[in-house]
C-alpha positions as CSV (number, residue, x, y, z in Angstrom):
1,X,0.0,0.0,0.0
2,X,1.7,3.7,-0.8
3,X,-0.5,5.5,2.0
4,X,-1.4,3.3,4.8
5,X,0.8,3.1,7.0
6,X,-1.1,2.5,9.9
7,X,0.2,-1.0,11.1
8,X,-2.7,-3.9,11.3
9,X,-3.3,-6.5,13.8
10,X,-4.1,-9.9,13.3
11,X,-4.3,-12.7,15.8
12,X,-5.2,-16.5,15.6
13,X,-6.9,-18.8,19.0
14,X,-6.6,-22.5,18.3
15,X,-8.1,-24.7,21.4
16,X,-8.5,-28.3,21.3
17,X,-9.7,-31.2,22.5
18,X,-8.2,-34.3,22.0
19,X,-9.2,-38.1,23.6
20,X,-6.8,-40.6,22.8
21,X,-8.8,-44.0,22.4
22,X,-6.2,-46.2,23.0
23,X,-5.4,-45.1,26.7
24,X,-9.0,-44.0,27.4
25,X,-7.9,-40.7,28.3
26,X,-8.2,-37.2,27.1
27,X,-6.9,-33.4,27.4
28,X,-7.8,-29.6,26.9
29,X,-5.4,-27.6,25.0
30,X,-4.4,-24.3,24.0
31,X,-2.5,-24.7,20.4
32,X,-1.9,-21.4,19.8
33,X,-2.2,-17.6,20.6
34,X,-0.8,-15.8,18.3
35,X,-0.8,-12.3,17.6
36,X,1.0,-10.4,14.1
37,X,2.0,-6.8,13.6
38,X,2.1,-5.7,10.2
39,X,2.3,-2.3,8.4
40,X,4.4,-0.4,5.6
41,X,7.0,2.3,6.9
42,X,7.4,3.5,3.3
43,X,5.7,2.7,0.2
44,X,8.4,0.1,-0.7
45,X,9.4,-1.0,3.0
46,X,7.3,-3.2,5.2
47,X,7.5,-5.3,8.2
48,X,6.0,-8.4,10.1
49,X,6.4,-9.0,13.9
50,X,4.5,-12.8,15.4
51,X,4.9,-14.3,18.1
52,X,3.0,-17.5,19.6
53,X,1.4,-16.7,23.6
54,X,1.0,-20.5,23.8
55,X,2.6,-22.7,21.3
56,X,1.6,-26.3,23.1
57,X,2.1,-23.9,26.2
58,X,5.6,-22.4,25.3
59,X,6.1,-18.9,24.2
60,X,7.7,-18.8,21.1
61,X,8.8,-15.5,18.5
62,X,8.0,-17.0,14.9
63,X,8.4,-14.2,12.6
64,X,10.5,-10.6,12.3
65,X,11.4,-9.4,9.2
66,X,11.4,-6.2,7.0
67,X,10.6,-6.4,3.4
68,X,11.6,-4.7,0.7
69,X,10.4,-3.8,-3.2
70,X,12.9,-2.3,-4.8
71,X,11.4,-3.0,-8.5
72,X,8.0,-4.2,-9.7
73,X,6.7,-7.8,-8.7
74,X,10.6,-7.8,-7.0
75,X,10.1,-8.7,-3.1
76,X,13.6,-8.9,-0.8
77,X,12.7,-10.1,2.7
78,X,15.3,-10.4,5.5
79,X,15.0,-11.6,8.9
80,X,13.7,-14.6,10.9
81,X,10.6,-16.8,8.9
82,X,9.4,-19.5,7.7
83,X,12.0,-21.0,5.1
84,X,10.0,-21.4,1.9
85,X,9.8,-25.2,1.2
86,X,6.7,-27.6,0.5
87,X,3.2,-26.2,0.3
88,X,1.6,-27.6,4.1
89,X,4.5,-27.2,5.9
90,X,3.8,-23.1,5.0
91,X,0.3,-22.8,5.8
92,X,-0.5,-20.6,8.8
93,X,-2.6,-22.5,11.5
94,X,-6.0,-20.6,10.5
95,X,-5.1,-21.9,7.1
96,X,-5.4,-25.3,7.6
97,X,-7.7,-27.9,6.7
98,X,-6.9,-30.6,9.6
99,X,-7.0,-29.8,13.3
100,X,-3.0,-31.9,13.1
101,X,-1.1,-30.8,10.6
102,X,0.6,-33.7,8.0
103,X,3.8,-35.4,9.1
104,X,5.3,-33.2,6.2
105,X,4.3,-29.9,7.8
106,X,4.8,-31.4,11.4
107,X,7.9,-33.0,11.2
108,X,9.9,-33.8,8.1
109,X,9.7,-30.5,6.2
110,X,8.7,-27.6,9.1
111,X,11.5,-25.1,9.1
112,X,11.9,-21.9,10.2
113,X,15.1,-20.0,10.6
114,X,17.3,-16.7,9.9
115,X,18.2,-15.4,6.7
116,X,17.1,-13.6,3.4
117,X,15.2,-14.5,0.5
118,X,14.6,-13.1,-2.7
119,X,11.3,-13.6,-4.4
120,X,9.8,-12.9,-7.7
121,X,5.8,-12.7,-8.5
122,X,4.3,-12.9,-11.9
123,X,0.8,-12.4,-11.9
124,X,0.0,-12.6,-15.8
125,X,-3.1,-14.1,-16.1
126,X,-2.1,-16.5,-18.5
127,X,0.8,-17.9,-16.3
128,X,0.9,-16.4,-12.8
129,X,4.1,-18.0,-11.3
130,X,6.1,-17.4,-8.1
131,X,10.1,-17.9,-7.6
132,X,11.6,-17.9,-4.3
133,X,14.9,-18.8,-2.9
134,X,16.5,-17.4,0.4
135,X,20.0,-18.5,2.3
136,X,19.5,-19.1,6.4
137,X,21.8,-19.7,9.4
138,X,20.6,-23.4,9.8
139,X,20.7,-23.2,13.6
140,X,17.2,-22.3,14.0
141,X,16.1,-19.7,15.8
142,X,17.7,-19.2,19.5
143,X,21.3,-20.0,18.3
144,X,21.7,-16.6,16.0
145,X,25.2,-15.4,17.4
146,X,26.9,-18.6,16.1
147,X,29.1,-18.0,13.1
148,X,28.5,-20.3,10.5
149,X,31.1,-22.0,7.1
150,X,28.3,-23.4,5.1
151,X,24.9,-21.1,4.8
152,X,21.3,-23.1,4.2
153,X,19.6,-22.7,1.5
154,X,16.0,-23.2,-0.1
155,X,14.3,-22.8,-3.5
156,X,10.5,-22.8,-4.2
157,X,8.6,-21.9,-7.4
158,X,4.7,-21.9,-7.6
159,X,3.3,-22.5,-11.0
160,X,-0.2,-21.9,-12.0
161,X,-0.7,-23.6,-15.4
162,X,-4.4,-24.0,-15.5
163,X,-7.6,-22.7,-14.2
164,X,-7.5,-24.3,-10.7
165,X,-4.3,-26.3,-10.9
166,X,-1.3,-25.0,-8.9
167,X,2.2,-27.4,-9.0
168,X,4.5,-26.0,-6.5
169,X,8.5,-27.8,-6.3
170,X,10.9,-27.0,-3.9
171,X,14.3,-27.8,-2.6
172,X,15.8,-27.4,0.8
173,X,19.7,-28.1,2.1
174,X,20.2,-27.7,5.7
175,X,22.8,-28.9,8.2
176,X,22.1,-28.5,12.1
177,X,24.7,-30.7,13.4
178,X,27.9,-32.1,11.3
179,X,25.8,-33.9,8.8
180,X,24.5,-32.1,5.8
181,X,20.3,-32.5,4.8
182,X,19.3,-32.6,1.8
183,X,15.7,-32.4,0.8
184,X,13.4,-32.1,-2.7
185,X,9.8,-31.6,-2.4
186,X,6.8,-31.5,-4.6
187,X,3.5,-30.6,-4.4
188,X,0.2,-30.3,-6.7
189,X,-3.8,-29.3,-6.2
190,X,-6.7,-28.6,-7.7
191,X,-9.2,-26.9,-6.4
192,X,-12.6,-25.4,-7.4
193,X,-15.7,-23.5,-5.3
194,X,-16.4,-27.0,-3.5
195,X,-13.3,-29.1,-3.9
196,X,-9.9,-28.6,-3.1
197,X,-8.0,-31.8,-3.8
198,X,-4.0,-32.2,-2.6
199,X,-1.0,-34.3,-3.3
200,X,2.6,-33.8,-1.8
201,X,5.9,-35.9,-1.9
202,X,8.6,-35.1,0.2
203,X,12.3,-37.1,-0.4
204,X,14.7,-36.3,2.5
205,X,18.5,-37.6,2.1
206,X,21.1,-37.7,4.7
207,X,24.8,-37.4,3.3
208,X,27.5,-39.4,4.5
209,X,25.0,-42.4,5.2
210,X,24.3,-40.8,8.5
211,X,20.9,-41.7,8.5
212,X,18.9,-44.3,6.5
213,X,16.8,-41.6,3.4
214,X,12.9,-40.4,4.2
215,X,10.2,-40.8,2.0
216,X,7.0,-39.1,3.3
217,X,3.3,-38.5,1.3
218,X,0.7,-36.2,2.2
219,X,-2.8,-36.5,0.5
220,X,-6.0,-35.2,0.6
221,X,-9.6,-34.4,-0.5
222,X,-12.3,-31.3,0.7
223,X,-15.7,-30.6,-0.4
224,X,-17.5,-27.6,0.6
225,X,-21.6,-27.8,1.3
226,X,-23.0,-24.4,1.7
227,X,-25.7,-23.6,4.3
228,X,-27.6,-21.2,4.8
229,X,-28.2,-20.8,8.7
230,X,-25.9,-20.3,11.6
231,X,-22.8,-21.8,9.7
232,X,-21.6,-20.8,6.0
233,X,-20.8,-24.0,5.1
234,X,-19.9,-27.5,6.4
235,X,-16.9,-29.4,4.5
236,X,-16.0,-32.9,4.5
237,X,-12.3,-33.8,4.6
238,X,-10.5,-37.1,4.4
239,X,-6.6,-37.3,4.3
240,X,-3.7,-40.5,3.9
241,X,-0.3,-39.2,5.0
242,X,2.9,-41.2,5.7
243,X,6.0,-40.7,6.8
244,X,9.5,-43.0,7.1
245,X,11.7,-43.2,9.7
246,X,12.9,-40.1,10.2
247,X,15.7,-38.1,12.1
248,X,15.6,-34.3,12.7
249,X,19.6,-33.7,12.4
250,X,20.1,-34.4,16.3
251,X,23.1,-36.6,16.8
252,X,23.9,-38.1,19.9
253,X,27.1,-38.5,22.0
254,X,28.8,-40.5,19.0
255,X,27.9,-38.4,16.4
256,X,25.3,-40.4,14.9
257,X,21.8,-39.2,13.8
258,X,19.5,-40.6,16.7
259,X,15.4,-41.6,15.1
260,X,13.6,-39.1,16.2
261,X,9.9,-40.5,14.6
262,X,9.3,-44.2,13.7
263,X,8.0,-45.0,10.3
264,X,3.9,-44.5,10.8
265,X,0.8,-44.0,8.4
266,X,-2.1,-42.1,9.2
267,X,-5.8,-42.1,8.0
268,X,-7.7,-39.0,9.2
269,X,-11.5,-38.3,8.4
270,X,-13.6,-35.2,9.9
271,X,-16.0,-32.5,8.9
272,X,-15.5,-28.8,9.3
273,X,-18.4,-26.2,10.5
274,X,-17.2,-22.7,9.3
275,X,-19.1,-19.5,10.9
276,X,-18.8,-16.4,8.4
277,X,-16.1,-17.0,5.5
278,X,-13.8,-20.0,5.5
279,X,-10.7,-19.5,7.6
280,X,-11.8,-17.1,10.0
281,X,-13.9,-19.4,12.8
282,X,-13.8,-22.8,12.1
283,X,-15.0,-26.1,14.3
284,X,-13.5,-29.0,13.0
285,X,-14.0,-32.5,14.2
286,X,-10.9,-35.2,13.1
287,X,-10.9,-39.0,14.3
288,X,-7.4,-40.2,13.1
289,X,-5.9,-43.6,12.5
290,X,-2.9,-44.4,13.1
291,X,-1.0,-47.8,11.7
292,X,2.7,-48.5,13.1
293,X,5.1,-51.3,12.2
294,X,5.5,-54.4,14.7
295,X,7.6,-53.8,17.6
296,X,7.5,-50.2,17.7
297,X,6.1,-48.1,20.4
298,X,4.4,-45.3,19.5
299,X,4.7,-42.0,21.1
300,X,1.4,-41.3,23.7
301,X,0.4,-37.9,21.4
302,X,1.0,-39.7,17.8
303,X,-1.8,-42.4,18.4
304,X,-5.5,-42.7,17.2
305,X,-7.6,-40.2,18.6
306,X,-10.4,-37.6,18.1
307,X,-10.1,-34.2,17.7
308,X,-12.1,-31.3,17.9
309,X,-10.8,-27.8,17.9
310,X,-12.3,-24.1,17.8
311,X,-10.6,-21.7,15.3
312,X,-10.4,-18.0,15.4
313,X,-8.9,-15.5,13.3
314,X,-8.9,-12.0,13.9
């Protein structure tokens, strides 16, 4: 905006409830609290400030940066984000479609981190298409004072190539501890006024044979009903994801990569109630299934269980 430069205020509430059928036992929670500053300073200068009240009761700083537009459809942002890589893993929390986010955006390809990226937007109607490609610390985002011999990296484009259709394929290599990451993702949906249907692949490779390579699938189908009274519309959801055995870069006291989440698949079915437009109060109502290898013990929070959680975006 070149005039406004009155900064804007956005907050999300996520609470849930969860009951875990296998232990007959359940729990309250508070997801998230977040609240965002945005504004402009100067027509071609703006900034973002988050931070999470409550993230699974912790208070966390997600995003500060100030961006840039130095040309046309030319974006430069620097500071701490989300790195841009895979398409769940970057949805906000009022933007998604599950209560539990997919093992991609949970686990295998959730980054966020310090550094700058450079982005380009075409929005020609006949090819819109985003590029995107920043270089980060790699050490998250509490360790910024260390110095580091190898920057991370990450390249995304966004292509969309037909009325409805978006492909989005990315790349990421990071190295938290002595053993480098590399990862290639990609992503595709369709989506019209009722449906919105998703597929993602994510390939994770560890170098040096530190850790055995991570396959992991996300996919998913939602169809909107309309109504008329007291909710806008109800949607029906059903989602397979699945994820290897995976390692988050941690090595222990030997300098091997330690298994951090045991090879699982997941089936999850729910409805969601929207009040007013999609995205700004939502109910949503999960039961999800979860199917383990012999022999391994699952963690107590990664078992089947329903879900229902209140959404709020403001």
């Amino acid at each position: 905006e070149t005039k406004d430069y009155l900064p804007e205020i956005h907050g999300t509430i996520r609470t849930k409830f969860e009951y875990q059928t296998e232990m007959a036992a359940s729990r309250f929670e508070v997801r998230n609290a977040r609240i965002s500053i945005t504004g402009n300073v100067l027509p071609i200068v703006a900034y973002k400030a988050e931070i999470d009240l409550s993230d699974e009761g912790q208070i966390k700083m997600l995003d500060a940066y100030a961006r840039l537009f130095p040309i046309k459809d030319l974006t430069v942002t620097a500071g701490q984000m989300r790195v841009p890589f895979t398409i769940d893993a970057h949805r906000s929390p009022h933007q998604q479609y599950f209560a539990n986010r997919s093992f991609i955006g949970k686990q295998v390809g959730d980054v966020r981190d310090v550094g700058a990226t450079l982005a380009y937007t075409r929005k020609d109607a006949s090819l819109p298409f985003i590029l995107e490609g920043g270089l980060f610390n790699g050490s998250g985002l509490t360790e910024q004072k260390e110095w580091h011999k190898t920057l991370n990296y990450s390249l995304k484009g966004q292509l969309w190539f037909a009325k409805g259709w978006n492909l989005t394929l990315s790349t990421q290599m990071m190295k938290p501890a002595e053993v480098r990451v590399n990862m290639y993702d990609a992503g595709i949906y369709y989506e019209t006024d009722k449906f919105h249907i998703e597929a993602e692949y994510l390939y994770k490779h560890y170098t040096k044979d530190a850790f055995r390579d991570v396959n992991a699938f996300d996919g998913f189908i939602c169809y909107d009903l309309p109504l008329k009274k007291i909710f806008s519309k109800i949607s029906f959801l059903g989602r397979f994801d699945y994820m290897g055995d995976h390692s988050d870069g941690t090595a222990d006291e030997n300098g091997h990569l330690t298994l951090t989440d045991a090879e699982r698949k997941r089936i999850t079915g729910g409805i969601t109630l929207s009040i007013a437009k999609p995205f700004i109060s939502d109910i949503r109502i999960n039961y999800e299934k979860y199917f383990y290898n012999d022999g391994v013990t699952p963690k107590v929070s990664e078992q089947d269980k329903i879900v229902i959680e209140f959404m709020t975006r403001f």
